[in-house]
Every structure is written in C-alpha cells, then in structure tokens.
C-alpha positions as CSV (number, residue, x, y, z in Angstrom):
1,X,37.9,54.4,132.1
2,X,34.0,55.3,132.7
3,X,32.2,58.2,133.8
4,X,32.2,57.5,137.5
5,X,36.0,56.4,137.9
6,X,37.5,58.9,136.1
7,X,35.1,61.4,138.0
8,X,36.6,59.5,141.3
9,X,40.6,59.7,139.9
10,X,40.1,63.2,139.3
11,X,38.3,63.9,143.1
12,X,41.5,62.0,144.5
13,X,43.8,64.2,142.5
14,X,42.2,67.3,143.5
15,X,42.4,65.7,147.5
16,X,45.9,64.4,146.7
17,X,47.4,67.0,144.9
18,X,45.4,69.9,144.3
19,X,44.5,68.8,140.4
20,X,42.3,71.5,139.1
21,X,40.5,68.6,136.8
22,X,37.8,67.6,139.3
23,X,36.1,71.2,138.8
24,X,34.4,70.7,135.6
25,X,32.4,67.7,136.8
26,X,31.3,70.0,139.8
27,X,28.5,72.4,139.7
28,X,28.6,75.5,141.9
29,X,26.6,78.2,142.8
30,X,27.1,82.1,143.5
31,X,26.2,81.5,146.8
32,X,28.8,78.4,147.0
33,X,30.8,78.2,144.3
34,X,33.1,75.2,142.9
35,X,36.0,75.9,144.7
36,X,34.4,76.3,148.0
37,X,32.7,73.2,147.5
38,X,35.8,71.2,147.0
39,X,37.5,72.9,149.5
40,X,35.3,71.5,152.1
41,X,36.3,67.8,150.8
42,X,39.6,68.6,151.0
43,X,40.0,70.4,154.3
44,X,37.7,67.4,155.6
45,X,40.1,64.9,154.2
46,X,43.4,66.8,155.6
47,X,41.6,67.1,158.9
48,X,41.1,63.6,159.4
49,X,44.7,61.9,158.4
50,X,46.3,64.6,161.2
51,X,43.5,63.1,163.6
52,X,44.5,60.2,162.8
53,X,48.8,60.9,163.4
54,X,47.5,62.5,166.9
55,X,45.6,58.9,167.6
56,X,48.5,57.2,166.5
57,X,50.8,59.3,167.9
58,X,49.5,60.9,171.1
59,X,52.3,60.9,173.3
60,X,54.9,63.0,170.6
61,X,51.5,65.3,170.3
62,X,51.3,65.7,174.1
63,X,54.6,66.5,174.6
64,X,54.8,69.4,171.7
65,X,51.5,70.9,172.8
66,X,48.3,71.4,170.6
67,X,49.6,74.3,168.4
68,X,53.2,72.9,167.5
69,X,51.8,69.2,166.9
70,X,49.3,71.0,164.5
71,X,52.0,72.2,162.5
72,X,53.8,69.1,161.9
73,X,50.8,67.1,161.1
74,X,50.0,69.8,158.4
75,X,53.6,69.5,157.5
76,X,53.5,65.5,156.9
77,X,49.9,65.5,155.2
78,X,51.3,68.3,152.7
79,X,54.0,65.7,151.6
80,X,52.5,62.3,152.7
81,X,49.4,60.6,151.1
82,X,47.6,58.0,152.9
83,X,48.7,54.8,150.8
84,X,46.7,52.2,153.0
85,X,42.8,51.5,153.3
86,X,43.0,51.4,157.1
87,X,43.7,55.1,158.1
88,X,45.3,52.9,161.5
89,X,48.6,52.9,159.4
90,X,49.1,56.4,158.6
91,X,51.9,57.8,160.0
92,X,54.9,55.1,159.1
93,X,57.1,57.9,158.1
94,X,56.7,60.4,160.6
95,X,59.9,58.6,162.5
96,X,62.3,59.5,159.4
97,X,60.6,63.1,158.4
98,X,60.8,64.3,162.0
99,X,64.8,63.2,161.2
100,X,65.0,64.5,158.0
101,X,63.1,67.7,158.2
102,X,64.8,70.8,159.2
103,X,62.5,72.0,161.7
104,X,62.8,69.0,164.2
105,X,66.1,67.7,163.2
106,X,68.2,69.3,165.8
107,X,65.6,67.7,168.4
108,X,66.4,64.2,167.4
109,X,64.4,62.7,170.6
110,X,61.6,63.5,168.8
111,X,61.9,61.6,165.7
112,X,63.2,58.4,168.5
113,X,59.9,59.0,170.7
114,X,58.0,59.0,167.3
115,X,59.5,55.5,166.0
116,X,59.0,54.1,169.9
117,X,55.1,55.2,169.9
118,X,54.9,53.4,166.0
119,X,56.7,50.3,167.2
120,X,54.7,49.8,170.3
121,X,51.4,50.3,168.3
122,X,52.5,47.6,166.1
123,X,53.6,45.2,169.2
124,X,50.1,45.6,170.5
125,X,48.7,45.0,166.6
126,X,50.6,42.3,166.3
127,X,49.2,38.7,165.3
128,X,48.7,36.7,168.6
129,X,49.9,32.8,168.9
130,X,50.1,30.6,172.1
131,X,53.2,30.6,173.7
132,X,55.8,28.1,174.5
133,X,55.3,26.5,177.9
134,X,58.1,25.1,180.0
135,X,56.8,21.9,180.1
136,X,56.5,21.4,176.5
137,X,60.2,22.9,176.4
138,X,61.3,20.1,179.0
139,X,59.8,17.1,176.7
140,X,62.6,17.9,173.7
141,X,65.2,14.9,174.0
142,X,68.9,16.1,175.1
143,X,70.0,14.9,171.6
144,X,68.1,17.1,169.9
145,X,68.5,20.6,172.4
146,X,72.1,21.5,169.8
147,X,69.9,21.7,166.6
148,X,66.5,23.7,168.4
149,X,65.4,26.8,166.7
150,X,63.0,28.9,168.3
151,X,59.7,30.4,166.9
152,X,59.0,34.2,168.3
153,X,55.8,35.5,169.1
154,X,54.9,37.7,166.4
155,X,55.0,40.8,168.6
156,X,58.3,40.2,169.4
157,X,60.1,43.6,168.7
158,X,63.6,45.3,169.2
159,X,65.1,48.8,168.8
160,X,68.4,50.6,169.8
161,X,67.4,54.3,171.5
162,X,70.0,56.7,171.9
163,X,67.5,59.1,173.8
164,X,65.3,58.0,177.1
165,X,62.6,57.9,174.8
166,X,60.7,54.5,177.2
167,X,60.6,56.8,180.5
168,X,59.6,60.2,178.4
169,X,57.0,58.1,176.7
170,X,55.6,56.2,180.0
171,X,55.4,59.7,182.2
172,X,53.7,61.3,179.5
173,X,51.4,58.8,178.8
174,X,50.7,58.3,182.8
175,X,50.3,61.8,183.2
176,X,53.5,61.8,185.4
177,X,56.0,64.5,185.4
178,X,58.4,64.2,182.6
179,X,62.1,63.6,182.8
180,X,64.1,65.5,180.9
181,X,65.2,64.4,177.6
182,X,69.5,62.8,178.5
183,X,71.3,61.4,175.6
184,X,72.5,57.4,176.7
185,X,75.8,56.8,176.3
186,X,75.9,54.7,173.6
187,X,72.4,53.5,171.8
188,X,70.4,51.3,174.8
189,X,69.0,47.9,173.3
190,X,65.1,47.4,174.1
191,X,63.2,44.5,173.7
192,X,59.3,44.9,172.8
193,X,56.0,42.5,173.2
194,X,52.8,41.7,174.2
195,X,51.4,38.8,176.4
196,X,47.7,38.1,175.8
197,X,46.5,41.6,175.7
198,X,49.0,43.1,177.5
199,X,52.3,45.3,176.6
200,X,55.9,44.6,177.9
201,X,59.1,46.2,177.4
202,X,62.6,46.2,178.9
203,X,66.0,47.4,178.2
204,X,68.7,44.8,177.5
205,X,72.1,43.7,178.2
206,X,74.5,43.7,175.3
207,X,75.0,40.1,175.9
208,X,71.2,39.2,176.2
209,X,70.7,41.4,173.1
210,X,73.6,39.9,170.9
211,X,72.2,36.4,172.0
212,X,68.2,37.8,171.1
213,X,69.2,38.9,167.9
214,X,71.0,35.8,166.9
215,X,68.6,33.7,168.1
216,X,65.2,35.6,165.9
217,X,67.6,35.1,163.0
218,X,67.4,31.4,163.1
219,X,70.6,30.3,165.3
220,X,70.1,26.7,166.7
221,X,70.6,26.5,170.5
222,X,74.1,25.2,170.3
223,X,75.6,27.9,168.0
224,X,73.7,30.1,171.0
225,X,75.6,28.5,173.6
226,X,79.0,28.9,171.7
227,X,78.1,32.7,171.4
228,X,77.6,33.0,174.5
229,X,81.2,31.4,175.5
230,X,82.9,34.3,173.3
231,X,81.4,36.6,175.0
232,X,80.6,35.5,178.8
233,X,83.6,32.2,179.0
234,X,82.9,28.3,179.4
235,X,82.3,28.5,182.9
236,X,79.6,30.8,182.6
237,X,77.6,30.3,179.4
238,X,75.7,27.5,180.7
239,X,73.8,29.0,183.5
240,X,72.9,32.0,181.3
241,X,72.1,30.4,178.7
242,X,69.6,28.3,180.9
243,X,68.6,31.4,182.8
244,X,67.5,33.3,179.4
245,X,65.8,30.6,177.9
246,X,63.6,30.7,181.3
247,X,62.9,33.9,181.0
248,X,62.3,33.5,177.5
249,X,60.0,31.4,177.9
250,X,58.2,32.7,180.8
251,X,57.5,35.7,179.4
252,X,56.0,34.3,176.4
253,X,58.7,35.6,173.9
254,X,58.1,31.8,172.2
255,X,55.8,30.7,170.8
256,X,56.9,27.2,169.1
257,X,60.6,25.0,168.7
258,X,61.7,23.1,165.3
C-alpha cells in the first residue's frame, strides 16, 4: 500500500470507527491540537449522512420533531457506515433498525412510515421505459393472448402496511393535519409507480393484488385468467380480467408483452 492510501484507509478508520492510527500522520498544534483537528472531519462527516436520512426521510423526521429525529439519526450513523458513493442511498436500513431497536420498537408505525418514504423514493428513482399502449395491446392475435407475459415498468412497486402509513405520510407531507396512527385489520396491499415524472399509489384488493403479484412473477395471461376463476368463478373472471388489464395498462403499469 503507498503513502497516500494507507494515509486515506487510516482517515476512513478514524471516520468509521474511531481508529486512533490516523493521528500520527497529523500534525497539531497547542492552539489546535490532533484530536481537535480530526474531530472536525469526523463531526463534519456524521453531520452530513444524518442530513442526508432527514433528506431522505423527511416525513418520519417531521413527524418526530427536530430533537427526537436527531437522536435517531445519531443512533443509525453510530452503527451504520455509508457503504455507497451516492450519499442518495443512505438510509436502507433505517426501516428494519427503527424495528429492531428498542427505543422505537413498541411504535412500529414508524419503522412502516420509514420503509413507505424509502420505497416511494425508489419508485420516483426508478429507470423510466415507455409504456404499453392499448393499441399496441389490441394488435396481439387471439391465439397468442393464453401464452402473453407482461413486462412492468421498472417503478412498479408493492408492500403490505399494517399501519395507515399512505394517509400519515400524505398529510404530513401536504402540511395537512395528521390522522392518527389506526392499526388495519389485517396488512392492506398497496401498489406503487410513477408515470413520466409523476408518483401514483393505491391500495388494492386481495384479488387484484393476488392476480398483480402473479402476474410480475411471470404468469402468462391464461394461467391469470384461471386464477382469477378460483378466486372470483367462471362467470366473472372474464370481465375482470379485461377490466384490470385496462387499467393496467392505462395507468402505465406496462411497459412491453412477450
């Protein structure tokens, strides 16, 4: 290793975890000596990953306040290095250590609206691709409609919510007043995307969700359809079967059939 990179592996140990070794290449002063030198580096560096949680985060740090969102973004940097060049990405675990850690774990919304604010930054990240029209969906021949597989648009996202995490996060982010946090029933299936530059999400129906699901995992159209007559009957899988794909479509879910 030369000079300079083991200088720079010893700096990122000392800003990663507090290695002592980066001192003897540092000269201080009795004015400023080396630990108050480095100390600015590494409060710097702190400083900046838990702007950039409350950047990617900004609704969870809205709804616990300045002061309490300090303390868990000191909390995460203690124990979480940045591992990408893009400082954008930092924050992938705060989801599971807000349900892992003992201090937030008995408010499970917030480790819900945590994973909801990461997924719908990564829905408006996402790759773009043209979508599927209806009239290029109307030119496949009949013969060909049992053995269709569709191509999503890579935005496409989904998550099961036990918490009214969606309406907390919209309010909050709207400056609305916020609902109070209600435990669903059972977990609520959402769907997530983005048309051109433009966010959309909805809840789902188990049916409509069963059929999604199946459908991003490669199911051809007909093995859809046959789905869809477990769950809905013969008489009515048709129609909704027709009337999904619509809206499928229209909304630009689609991007491409094989």
């Amino acid at each position: 290793m030369s000079g300079l990179a083991h200088v720079q592996a010893d700096f990122q140990d000392y800003l990663l975890r507090e290695s002592e070794a980066v001192g003897a290449h540092v000269l201080g002063t009795a004015r400023v000596p080396v630990a108050t030198r480095l100390g600015i580096y590494a409060g710097a560096y702190r400083s900046r990953l838990a702007e950039a949680l409350q950047s990617n985060f900004p609704a969870l740090a809205k709804l616990l306040g300045e002061a309490d969102f300090h303390t868990l973004a000191a909390a995460y940097v203690r124990t979480h290095d940045s591992p990408y060049f893009s400082i954008r990405y930092y924050g992938d675990a705060l989801p599971q250590f807000l349900a892992a850690h003992e201090d937030y774990a008995a408010a499970p919304v917030l480790a819900e609206l945590a994973r909801w604010e990461w997924t719908m930054t990564g829905v408006f990240d996402a790759p773009d691709a043209t979508p599927l029209t209806h009239e290029a969906l109307a030119g496949v021949a009949p013969q060909q409609w049992a053995r269709l597989r569709f191509t999503w648009h890579p935005s496409v996202r989904r998550l099961a919510l036990s918490w009214n995490v969606p309406q907390i996060w919209q309010a909050l982010t709207e400056d609305r007043e916020r609902p109070q946090a209600s435990l669903n029933a059972a977990p609520l299936p959402w769907l997530l995307w983005r048309h051109e530059l433009t966010s959309y999400f909805r809840s789902l129906t188990h049916t409509e969700s069963a059929l999604l699901d199946a459908a991003r995992n490669g199911w051809p159209f007909g093995e859809l359809c046959e789905l869809l007559c477990e769950e809905l009957g013969e008489a009515q899988a048709p129609a909704h079967a027709a009337a999904l794909l619509r809206d499928w479509v229209g909304s630009g879910l689609i991007s491409g059939v094989a």
